[in-house]
N, C-alpha and C positions, 0 to 999 in steps of 0.2 A: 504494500500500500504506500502511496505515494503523499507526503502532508500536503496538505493545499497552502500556497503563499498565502492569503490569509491569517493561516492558522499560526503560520513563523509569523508572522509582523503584529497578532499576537501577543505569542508567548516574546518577542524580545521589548513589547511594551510591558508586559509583568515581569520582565529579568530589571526592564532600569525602574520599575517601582521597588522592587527586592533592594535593588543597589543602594539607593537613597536610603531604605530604611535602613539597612544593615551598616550603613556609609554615619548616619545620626548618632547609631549605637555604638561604633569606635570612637567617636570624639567624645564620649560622657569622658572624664577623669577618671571617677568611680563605678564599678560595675559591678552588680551584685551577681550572685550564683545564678537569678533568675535572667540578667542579662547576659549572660555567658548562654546560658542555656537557650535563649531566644535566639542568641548569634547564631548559634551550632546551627539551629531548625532553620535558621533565613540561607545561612548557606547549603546546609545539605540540598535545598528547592533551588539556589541559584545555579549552582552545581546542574542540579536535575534541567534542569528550562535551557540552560546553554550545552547540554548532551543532547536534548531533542531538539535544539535551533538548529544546531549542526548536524546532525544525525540526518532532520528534513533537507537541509541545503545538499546534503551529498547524494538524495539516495537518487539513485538511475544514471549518477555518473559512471560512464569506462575509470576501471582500477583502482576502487575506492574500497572492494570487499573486505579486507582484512581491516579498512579503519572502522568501517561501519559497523562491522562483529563487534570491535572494542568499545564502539559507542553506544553499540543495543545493550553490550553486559552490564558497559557502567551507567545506563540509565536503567534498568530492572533494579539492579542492585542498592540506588539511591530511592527508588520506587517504596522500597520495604523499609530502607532504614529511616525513610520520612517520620515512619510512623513511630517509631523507636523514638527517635528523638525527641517528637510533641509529647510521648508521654514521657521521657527525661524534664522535658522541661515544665510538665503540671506538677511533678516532683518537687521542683523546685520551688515553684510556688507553692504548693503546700507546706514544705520545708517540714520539721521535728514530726508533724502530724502523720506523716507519711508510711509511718516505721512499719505499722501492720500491713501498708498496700505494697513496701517491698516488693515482695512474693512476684507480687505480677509483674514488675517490671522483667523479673527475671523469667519472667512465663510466655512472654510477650516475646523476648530475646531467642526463648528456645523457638517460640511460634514459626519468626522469622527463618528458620535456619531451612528448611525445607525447601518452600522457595530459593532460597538464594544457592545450595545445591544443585537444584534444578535448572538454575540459568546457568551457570557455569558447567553443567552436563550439558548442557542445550547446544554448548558452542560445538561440540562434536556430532550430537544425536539429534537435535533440530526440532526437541520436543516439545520448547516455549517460545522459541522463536528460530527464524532461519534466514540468512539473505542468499536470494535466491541468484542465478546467471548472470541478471540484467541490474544487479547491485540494488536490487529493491526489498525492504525488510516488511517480513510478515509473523503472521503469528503460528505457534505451533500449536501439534492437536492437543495438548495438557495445562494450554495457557489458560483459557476459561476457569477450568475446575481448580488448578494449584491458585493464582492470585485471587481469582472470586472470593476462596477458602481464606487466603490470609488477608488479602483487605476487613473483610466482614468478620474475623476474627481478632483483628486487630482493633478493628472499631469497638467492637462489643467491651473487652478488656479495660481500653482509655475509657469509655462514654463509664463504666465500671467504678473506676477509680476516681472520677470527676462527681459522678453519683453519690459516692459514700463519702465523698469531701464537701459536698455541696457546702455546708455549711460552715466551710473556711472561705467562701467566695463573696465578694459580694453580688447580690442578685443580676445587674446587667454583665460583670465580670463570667458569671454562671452559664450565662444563655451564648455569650461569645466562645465561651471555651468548646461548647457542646456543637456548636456551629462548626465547627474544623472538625472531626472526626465522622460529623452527619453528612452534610451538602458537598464535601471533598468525596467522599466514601461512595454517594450517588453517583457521581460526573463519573467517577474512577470506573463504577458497574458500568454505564451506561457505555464508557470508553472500549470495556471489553467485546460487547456487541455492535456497537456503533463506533468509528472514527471520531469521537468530539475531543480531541486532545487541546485545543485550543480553549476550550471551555472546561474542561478540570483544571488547566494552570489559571483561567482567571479566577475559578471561585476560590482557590490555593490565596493567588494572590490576594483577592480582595477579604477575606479569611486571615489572612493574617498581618494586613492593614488596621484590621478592628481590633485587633487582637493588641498590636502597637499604640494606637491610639487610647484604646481604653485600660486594657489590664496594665501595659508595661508604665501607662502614664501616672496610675495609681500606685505602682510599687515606687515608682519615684517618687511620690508624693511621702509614702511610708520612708523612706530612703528620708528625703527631706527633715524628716519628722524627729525620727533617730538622731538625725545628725546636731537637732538644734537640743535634743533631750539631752544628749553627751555634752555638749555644752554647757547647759546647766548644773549638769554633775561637776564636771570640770571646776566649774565656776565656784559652784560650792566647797569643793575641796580647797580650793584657794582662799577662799573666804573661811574655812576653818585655818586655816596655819594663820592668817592676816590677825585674827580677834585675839590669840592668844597671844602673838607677839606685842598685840599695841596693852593689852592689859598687865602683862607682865613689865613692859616699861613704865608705864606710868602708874602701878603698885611700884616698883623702884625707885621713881622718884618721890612718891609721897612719903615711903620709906628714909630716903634720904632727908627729907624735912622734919622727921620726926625726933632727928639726934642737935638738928641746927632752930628749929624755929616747931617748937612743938603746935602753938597757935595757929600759925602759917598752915603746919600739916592736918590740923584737924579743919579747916577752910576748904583745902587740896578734898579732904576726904567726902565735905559735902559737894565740892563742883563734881567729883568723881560720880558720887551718888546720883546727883542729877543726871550728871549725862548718863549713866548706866538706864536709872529711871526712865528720861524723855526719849531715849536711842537706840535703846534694846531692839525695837520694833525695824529700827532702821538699819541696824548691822544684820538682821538677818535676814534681808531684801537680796533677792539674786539678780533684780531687774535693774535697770535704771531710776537715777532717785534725779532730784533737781539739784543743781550746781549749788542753790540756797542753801540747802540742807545738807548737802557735802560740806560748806561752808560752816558753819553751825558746827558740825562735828567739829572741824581744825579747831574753831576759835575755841572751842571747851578743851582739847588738850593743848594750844598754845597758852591757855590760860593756866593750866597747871603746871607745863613748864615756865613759866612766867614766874610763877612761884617759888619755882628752885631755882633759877638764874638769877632776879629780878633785873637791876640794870645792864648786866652784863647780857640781857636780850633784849633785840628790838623787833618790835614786829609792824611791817608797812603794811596794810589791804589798799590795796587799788582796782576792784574789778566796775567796772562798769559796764562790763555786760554780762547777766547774771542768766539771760531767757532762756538755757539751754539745759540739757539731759546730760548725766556724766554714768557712770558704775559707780555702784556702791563701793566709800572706803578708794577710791582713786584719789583723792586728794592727801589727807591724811597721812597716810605713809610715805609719801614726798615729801610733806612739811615734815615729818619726822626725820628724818634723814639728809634734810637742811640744816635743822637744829642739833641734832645731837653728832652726825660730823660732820660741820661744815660751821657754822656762826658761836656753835659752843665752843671749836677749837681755838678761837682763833684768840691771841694772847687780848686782854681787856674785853671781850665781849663781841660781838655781831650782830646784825641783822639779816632778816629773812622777810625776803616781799613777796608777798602774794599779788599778782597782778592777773588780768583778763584783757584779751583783743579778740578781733573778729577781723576776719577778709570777706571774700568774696563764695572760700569752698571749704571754712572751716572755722571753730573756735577755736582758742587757745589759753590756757592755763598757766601761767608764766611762776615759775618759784623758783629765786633767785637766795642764794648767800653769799656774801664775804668774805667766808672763812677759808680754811687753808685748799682745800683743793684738790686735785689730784692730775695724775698724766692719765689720759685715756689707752694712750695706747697699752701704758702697764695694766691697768686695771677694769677695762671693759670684758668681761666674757665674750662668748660667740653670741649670745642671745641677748645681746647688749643691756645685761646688768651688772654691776658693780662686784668687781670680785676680787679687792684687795684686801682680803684678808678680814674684812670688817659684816657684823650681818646685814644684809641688803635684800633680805629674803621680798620684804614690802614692794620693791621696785620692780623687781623679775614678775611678781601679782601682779602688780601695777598694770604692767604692758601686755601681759597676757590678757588679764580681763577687757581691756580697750578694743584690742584686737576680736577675743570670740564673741562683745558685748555689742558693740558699735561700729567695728572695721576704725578705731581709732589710733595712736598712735603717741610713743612716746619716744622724745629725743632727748639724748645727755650733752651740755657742753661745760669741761670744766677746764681750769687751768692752775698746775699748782702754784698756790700762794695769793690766788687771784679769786676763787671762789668756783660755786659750780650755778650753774642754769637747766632748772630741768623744763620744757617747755611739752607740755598734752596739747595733742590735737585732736579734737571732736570734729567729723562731718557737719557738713548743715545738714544733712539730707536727716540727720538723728533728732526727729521730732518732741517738743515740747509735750508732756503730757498735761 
């Protein structure tokens, strides 16, 4: 039987829809087992569609017999393993749930083997297929009864396993999946007694465009979902090491007030009490708070150190522009780390400014000291935190929460003996709530 042009021009409009999709699902970054497993089935089909484009272009050509045998086998053979595949990858998508429907994939694998035996005897015996004198490929007398048998046994199997999973799918999820092993499985019978090979590759193709559009768009959506949950976690865990470091400090310094200025420290101990009071709520916020209330935080432990230095600290605020969203505890452990190495070191005392500007594509955070300083180049890490010897855990926080909280950013500029600049940068596009 000879494919009708038609039929190629076609199946090579369903090969460059395969391509696109298959073309979309290499550029993700990330690709989960379900995406792997979609890849496999887009190719094993792209595979199949360009062994019968070619397979139609050659047939009734002079001296083509021995290419055409190789391109009947390896399109039988892609034929069967189709099907293997799509149930590889509802696998996938069911994932841990799957453990009891095992069994059948591997029932499904043994199904397959018969068939594909049989083609590869065929090349000799001509019992599923044969190309005949005139380099035209037809069917043999066993083709009917062996694929009839494993298409419809193969369908029964997947539609099987899609059936007792129903209920990890979601409902239009359901009916798309049951669509590929039904309306394929038809075209496929229909193909064995009628020529419609043009018309099982597009319900193939159009089958597993719905399938791309809907299931693969919603596992991306879960994909998405994950990725922002890890984050939070993330987040949290940083914000545990953050609370005990700044409590531990500033029980150290009230500590220290308590051998120089017992009065002083029992003051320390009610500003402590307050802010623990008014800000409990707010240290354990994983979201975005208002730069105010970042603010608010500093000034209650600038106040407490204020207590332990007294003039030998000064402290500048200059923000005038306050409209914006920061992370919880971003501010704070900078100022910390201004003050205790940087304006505390410095011989007579120092100051620490707190300042705010705005551009065009970002805010910024400005906290500056006086004090002694440092070489960057000695003492930056790879992760551009501070790693002279001293603790700076707050800072390495700092820039990480900016990053997975708001795509923000923090820079170091210091110089020793000269002081250090640490300057935050918030997007505008990170909305006011």
């Amino acid at each position: 039987m000879i494919t009708k042009p038609e039929s190629i021009y076609t199946m090579i409009v369903c090969l460059l829809v395969m391509l696109v999709i298959v073309g979309s699902m290499l550029l993700r970054k990330k690709k989960t087992q379900q995406d792997k497993a979609f890849i496999l089935l887009l190719c094993s089909h792209i595979l199949l569609l360009f062994s019968e484009i070619v397979l139609g272009a050659l047939e009734g050509k002079p001296g083509v017999g021995n290419i055409l045998m190789v391109l009947a086998t390896f399109t039988y053979v892609l034929c069967i393993s189709i099907y293997y595949c799509f149930a590889r990858y509802i696998f996938s998508l069911i994932g841990e749930k799957a453990v009891h429907s095992k069994g059948l994939l591997k029932t499904l694998g043994l199904f397959c083997i018969l068939p594909l035996g049989a083609t590869f005897v065929s090349i000799w015996t001509g019992s599923v297929f044969y190309i005949d004198e005139q380099n035209i490929h037809h069917y043999g007398p066993y083709y009917n009864i062996l694929y009839l048998a494993m298409i419809i046994g193969a369908m029964l199997l997947i539609l099987g396993v899609i059936l007792y999973h129903r209920k990890d799918f979601r409902r239009k999820d359901f009916w798309i999946l049951i669509i590929y092993p039904l309306l394929p499985t038809l075209a496929g019978s229909l193909h064995i007694f009628q020529s419609f090979t043009a018309l099982q590759y597009l319900v193939f193709t159009l089958t597993l465009l719905f399938i791309y559009i809907n299931v693969q768009a919603r596992q991306e959506e879960i994909l998405i979902q994950r990725e922002l949950e890890l984050a939070d976690s993330h987040m949290a865990v940083m914000l545990s090491q953050i609370q005990p470091h700044f409590l531990y400090n500033t029980l150290n310094a009230i500590d220290q007030l308590c051998f120089v200025d017992p009065e002083r420290a029992h003051r320390a101990i009610l500003t402590f009490s307050k802010y623990l009071r008014e800000n409990m709520d707010s240290l354990s916020k994983k979201s975005l708070v208002t730069f105010e209330e970042e603010l608010e935080h500093t000034k209650l432990y600038l106040e407490l150190e204020k207590m332990r230095f007294e003039e030998n600290l000064k402290i500048v605020v200059d923000t005038p522009f306050t409209d914006f969203m920061v992370p919880v505890l971003t501010l704070q452990p900078v100022v910390e780390n201004a003050v205790r190495y940087g304006a505390s070191k410095r011989p007579g005392g120092g100051t620490v400014t707190i300042s705010t500007a705005q551009d065009e594509t970002c805010w910024r955070i400005i906290v500056a000291d006086d004090g002694a300083g440092f070489d960057p180049a000695d003492s930056l890490s790879d992760d551009g935190s501070i790693s002279n010897g001293r603790s700076h855990m707050g800072i390495a926080n700092v820039r990480s929460r900016l990053t997975a909280a708001c795509g923000g950013k923090l820079h170091i500029d210091s110089r020793q003996g000269k002081g250090t600049i640490v300057t935050i940068e918030i997007p505008r596009e990170v909305k006011r709530i």
